[in-house]
C-alpha positions in Angstrom: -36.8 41.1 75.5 -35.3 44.2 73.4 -32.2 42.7 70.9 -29.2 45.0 71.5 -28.8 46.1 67.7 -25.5 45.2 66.3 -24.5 48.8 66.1 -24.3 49.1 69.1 -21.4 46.7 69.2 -19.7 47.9 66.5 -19.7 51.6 68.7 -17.9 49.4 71.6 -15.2 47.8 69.6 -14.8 51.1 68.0 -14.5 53.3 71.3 -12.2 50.6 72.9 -9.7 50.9 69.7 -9.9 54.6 70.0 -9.1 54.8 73.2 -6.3 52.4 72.9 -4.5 54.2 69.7 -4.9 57.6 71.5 -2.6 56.1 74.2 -0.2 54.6 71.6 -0.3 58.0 69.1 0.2 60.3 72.4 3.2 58.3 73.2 4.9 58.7 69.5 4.1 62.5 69.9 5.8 63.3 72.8 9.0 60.9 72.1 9.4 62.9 68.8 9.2 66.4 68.7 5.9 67.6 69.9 5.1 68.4 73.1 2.1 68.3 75.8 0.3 71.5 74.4 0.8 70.7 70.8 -0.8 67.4 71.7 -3.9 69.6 73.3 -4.3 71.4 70.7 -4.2 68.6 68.3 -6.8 67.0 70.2 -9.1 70.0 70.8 -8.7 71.7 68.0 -10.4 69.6 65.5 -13.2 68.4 68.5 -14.4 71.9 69.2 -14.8 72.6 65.6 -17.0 69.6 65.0 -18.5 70.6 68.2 -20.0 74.1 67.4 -23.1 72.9 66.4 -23.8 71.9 70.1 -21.9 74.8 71.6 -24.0 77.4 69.2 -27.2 75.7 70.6 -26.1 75.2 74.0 -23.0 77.7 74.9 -19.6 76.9 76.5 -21.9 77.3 79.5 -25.1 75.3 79.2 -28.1 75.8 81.3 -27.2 74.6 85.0 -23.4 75.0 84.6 -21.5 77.4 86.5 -17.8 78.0 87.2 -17.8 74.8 89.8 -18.7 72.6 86.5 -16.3 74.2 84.0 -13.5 74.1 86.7 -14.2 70.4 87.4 -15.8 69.3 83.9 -14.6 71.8 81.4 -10.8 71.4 82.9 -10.4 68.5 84.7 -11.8 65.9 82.5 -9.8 68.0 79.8 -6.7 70.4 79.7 -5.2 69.3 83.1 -5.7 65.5 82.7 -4.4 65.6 78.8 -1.3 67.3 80.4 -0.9 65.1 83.4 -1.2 61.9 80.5 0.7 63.3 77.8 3.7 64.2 80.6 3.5 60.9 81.9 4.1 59.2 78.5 7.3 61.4 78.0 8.8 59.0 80.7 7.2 55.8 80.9 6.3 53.4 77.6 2.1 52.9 76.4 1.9 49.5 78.4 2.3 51.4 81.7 -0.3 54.2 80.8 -2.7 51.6 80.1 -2.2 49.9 83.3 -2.5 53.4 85.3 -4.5 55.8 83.8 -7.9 53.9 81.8 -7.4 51.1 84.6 -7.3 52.9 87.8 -9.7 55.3 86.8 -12.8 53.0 88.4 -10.9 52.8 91.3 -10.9 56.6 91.9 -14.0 56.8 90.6 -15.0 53.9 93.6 -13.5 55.9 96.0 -14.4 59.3 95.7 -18.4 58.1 95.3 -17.8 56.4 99.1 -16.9 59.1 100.1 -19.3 61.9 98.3 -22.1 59.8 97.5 -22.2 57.4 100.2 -22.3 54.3 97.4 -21.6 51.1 98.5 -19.8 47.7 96.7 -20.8 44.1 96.8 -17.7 41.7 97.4 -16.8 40.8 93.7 -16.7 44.3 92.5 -14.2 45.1 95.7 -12.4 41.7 94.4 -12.1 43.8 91.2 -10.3 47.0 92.9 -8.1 44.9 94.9 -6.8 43.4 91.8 -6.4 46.8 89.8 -4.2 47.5 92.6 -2.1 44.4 92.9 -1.5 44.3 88.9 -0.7 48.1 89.6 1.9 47.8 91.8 3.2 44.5 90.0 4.2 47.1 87.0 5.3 50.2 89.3 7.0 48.0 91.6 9.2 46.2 89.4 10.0 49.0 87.1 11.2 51.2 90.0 13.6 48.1 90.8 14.5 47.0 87.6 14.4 50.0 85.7 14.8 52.9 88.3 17.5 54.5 85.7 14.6 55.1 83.1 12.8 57.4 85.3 9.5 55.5 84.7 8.0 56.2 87.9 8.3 59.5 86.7 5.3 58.8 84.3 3.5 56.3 86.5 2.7 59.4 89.4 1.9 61.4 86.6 -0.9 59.0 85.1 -2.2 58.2 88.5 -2.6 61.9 88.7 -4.3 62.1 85.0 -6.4 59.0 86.3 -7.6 61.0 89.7 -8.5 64.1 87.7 -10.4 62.3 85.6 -12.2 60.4 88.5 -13.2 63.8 89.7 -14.7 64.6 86.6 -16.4 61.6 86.5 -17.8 62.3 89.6 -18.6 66.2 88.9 -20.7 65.3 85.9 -22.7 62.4 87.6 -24.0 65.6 89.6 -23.9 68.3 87.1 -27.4 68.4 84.6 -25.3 68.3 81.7 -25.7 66.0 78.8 -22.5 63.8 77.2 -23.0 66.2 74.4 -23.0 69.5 76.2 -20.1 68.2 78.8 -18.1 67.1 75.5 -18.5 70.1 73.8 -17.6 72.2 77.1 -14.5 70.3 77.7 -13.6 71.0 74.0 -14.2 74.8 74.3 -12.6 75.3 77.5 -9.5 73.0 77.0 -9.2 74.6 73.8 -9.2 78.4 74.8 -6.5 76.8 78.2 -4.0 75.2 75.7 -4.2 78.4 73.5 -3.5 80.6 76.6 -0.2 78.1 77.0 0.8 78.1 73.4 0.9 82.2 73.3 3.3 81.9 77.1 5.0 78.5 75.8 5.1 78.4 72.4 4.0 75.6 69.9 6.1 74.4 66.7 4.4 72.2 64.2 7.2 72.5 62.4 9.6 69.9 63.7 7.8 67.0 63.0 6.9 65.8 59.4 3.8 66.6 58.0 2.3 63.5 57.5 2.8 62.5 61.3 1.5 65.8 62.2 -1.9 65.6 60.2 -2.1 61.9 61.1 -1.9 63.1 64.8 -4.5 65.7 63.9 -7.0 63.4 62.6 -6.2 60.7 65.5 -6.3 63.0 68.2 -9.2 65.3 67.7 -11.5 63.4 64.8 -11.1 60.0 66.2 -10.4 60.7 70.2 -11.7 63.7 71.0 -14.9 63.7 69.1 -15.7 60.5 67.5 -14.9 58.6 71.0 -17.5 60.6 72.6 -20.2 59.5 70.4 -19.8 56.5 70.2 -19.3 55.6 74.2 -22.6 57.5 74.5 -24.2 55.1 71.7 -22.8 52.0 73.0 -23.7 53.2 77.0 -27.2 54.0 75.5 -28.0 50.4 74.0 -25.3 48.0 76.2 -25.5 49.7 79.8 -22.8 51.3 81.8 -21.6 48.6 83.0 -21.2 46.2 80.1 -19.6 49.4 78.5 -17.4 49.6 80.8 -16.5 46.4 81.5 -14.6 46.3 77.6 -12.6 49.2 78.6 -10.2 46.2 80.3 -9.2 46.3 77.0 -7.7 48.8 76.5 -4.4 48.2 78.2 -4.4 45.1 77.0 -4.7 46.5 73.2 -2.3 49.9 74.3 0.7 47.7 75.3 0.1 45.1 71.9 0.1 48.2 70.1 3.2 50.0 71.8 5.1 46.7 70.8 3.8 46.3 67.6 4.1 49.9 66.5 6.8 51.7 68.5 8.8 48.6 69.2 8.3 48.7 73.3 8.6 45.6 74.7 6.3 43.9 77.4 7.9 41.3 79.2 6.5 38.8 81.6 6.0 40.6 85.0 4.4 43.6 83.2 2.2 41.0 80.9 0.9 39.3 83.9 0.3 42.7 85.9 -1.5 43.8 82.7 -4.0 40.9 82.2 -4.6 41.1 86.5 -5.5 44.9 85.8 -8.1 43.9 83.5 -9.7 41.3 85.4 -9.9 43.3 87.9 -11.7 46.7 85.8 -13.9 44.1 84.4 -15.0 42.7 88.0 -14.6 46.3 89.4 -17.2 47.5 86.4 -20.0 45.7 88.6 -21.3 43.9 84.8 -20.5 40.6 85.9 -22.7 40.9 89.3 -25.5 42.3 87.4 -24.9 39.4 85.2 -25.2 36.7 88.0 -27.7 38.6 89.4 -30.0 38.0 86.1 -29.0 34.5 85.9 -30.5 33.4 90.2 -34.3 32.5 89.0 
């Protein structure tokens, strides 16, 4: 039996924190004064930098990838979902992106390979979607009745959107050839050279935020999530499995809305808590590591 080296832990617990203070870091950009293309850039600036090395060797079209892939890779999984996301958290607080964006992601990504790749899903992992759905609608619903005012829903239809777009590029790169490295690097380059095509019809201004926050938000958005996350998911799929992987991304909204109330004062409350903790038992059944696990266990 091969040991899983510790490493590959550490590239887990480090993934799962990214992911979590890019939710938390988007939200205090676009509640101060930056806005959804700033944010893009921030985040895709620094990546495709660090990510020349691969796009020298490879191209911003690798071998195998056409305009099909860049339109549903290159775009999808970046520029439009980072706007759909970073929209959404102009209206509704870091607890409720975790809950619909990371969280319904698997069941998007459930439905659309039904339907396109004719997969099929045991009874626990189906116990897992129904619950993404019911903690779900436990947030949306009672937001939109206690809290209609806020305009929450607002961000909720916008992170559902995010989460679908990035469902389909889940789904496009499962059937592309493409590497994690190359589809990384072509996401960077094409959101990149998208978000600089907005900044020359929209404008961007750095200006209006302090410094500090605005290099922070550099080095959180592109070092940390846009390039570092990439490695080291593909480390931690590499030596844990898919599935284990992906069953510690129920996490993530779990560590979004602590750190939402810890940092930017948002609070929880008990309806949302319990709809939060449902959501990730249910991406943690829904990631299909527990049945694999059982299925190890039956001698």
């Amino acid at each position: 039996m091969t040991k899983t080296p510790a490493l590959a832990w550490v590239a887990l617990a480090a993934t799962v924190l990214i992911w979590a203070t890019f939710l938390v870091s988007t939200r205090a950009a676009v509640t101060g004064a930056l806005g959804p293309v700033e944010v893009g850039i921030m985040r895709y600036g620094p990546a495709l930098i660090l990510f020349l090395p691969v796009l020298i060797r490879h191209g911003p079209l690798p071998t195998g990838a056409g305009l099909r892939e860049v339109l549903l890779v290159g775009l999808m999984g970046g520029l439009i979902f980072i706007m759909l996301l970073t929209s959404g958290l102009r209206f509704a607080p870091v607890a409720d992106s975790g809950v619909f964006a990371p969280s319904m992601l698997p069941f998007f990504v459930a439905v659309l390979s039904f339907f396109l790749l004719g997969e099929r899903f045991d009874g626990l992992r189906l116990t897992g979607f129904v619950l993404i759905l019911i903690g779900a609608l436990a947030v949306g619903g009672w937001d939109a009745l206690s809290q209609a005012e806020s305009g929450a829903w607002r961000g909720h239809l916008l992170f559902l959107a995010g989460a679908f777009c990035w469902a389909i590029y889940t789904i496009a790169f499962r059937k592309s050839s493409l590497t994690a490295m190359q589809a990384a690097a072509m996401i960077s380059f094409w959101s990149m050279l998208g978000f600089g095509a907005l900044a020359l019809f929209l404008g961007v201004d750095f200006t209006t935020a302090p410094t500090n926050f605005v290099i922070l938000q550099f080095l959180l958005q592109g070092v940390l999530s846009g390039f570092t996350a990439t490695i080291t998911y593909g480390y931690a799929i590499t030596h844990l499995g898919a599935s284990r992987t992906a069953a510690y991304a129920a996490l993530v909204p779990v560590l979004a809305a602590l750190g939402g109330w810890i940092f930017l004062d948002e609070p929880i409350g008990a309806v949302k808590t319990a709809g939060i903790l449902v959501v990730s038992l249910g991406v943690a059944l829904a990631s299909g590591a527990l049945t694999r696990r059982r299925m190890k266990s039956v001698p």
